[in-house]
N, C-alpha and C positions, 0 to 999 in steps of 0.2 A: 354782871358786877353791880354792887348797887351804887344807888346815885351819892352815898356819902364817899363809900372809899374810891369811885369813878375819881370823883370831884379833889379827894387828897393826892390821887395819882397824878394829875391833870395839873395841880399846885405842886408836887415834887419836882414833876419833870419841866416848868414852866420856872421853878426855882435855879434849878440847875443851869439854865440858860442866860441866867441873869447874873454879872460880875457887879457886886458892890460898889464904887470906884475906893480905890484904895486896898481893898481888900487884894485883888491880885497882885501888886506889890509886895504885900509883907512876906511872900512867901519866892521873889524873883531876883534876880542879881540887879541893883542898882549900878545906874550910870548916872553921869549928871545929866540926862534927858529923863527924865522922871516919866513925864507924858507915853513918850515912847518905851521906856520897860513897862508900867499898868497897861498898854496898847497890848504889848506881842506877851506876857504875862496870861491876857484875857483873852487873846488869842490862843494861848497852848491851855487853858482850861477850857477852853469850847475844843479842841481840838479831842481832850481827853474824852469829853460828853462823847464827841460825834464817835470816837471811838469804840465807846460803850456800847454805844445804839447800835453801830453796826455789828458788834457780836452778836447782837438779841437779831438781827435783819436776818445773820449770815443763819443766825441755829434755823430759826424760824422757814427761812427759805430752803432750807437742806431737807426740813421734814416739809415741806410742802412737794419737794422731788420725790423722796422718800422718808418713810417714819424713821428709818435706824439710820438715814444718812446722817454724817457727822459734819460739821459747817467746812472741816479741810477739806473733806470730799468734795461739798458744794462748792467753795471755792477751784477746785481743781478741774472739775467738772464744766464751769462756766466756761473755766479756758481752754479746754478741749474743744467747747461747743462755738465758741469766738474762733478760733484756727480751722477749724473742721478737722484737720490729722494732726497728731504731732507726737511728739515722744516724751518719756519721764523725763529724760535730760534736759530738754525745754522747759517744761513745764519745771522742775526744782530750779533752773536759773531763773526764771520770769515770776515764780511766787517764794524766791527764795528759804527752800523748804529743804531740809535731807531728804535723798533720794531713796532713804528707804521710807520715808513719812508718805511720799507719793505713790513707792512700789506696794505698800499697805493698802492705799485708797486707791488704788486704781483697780488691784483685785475685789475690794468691795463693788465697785464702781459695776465692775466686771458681772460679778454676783448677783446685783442686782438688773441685770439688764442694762445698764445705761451707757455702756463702754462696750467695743467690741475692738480687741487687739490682732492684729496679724505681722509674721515677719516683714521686714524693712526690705524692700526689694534690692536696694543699695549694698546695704551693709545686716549680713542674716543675724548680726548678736543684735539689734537693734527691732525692738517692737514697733510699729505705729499704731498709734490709739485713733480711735474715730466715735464720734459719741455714735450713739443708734437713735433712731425717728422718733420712741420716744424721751429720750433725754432731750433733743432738741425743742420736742416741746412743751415737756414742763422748763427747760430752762426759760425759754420761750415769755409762758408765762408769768415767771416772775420775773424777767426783766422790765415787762410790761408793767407790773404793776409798782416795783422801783420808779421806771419814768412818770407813772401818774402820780406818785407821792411825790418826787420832783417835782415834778408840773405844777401841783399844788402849792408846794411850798414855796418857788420860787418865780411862779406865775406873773408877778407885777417888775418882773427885771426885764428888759431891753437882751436881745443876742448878743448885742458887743459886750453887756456889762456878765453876760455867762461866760461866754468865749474870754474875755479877763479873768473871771474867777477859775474860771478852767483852766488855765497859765498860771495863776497864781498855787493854785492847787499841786500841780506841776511843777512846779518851782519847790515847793514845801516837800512834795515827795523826794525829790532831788538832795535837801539839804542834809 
């Protein structure tokens, strides 16, 4: 890329991060704690940013698994490979997805190597999923490289004040 449009992308995305004061207001529900709506305002406009970013993370990491993987694969995928076994019906409640959005992507999953399905010993209408050696480690690998851009960016915080934003994080998931 060259160094002038580097340099616009580098100020777009450094824009984006940045809340005017005032500005997240005009657009949030007033209370008479003013301070506090531009607070949690500026807070769901970075929530949106991180949002963003993480589609481009999830596309980007799905073709780094595979080229024709789609980011809901990738997603599905991840959490196959965090459980080691489990089934569609899990996985649609835990990424809250139709079960036929999963039964889609787990035959690609399938197709591509990266899933290997057998009957449920339990219960034979039941599949279990299990990723295969390689899905473990390209997932592997980009978890890896997730935590290094972590690491990077949030390098000068203390564990207590992660393990807080990590509960707060959890809390906001919840809400």
């Amino acid at each position: 890329m060259p160094r002038r449009a580097e340099s616009r992308v580098r100020r777009r995305a450094t824009s984006a991060r940045r809340v005017p004061r005032g500005a997240a207001s005009s657009m949030s529900v007033m209370t008479a704690d003013r301070a506090l709506d531009e607070a949690i305002a500026a807070v769901e406009q970075q929530f949106s940013h991180m949002f963003n970013r993480a589609r481009v993370a999830w596309k980007q990491a799905a073709e780094q698994i595979h080229p024709d993987l789609q980011p809901a694969g990738y997603k599905i995928l991840s959490l196959i490979v965090r459980h080691g076994t489990t089934n569609a019906h899990v996985l649609a409640e835990q990424l809250e997805m139709d079960k036929s959005v999963i039964s889609r992507q787990v035959r690609t999953l399938e197709e591509f190597g990266l899933v290997e399905s057998r009957p449920d010993a339990k219960d034979g209408r039941l599949r279990v999923l299990a990723p295969t050696a390689t899905a473990i480690e390209r997932v592997q690998a980009v978890r890896v490289q997730n935590q290094n851009r972590f690491r990077t960016a949030l390098e000068g915080r203390s564990a207590e004040e992660l393990l807080a934003f990590a509960e707060l994080l959890g809390e906001l998931a919840e809400a």
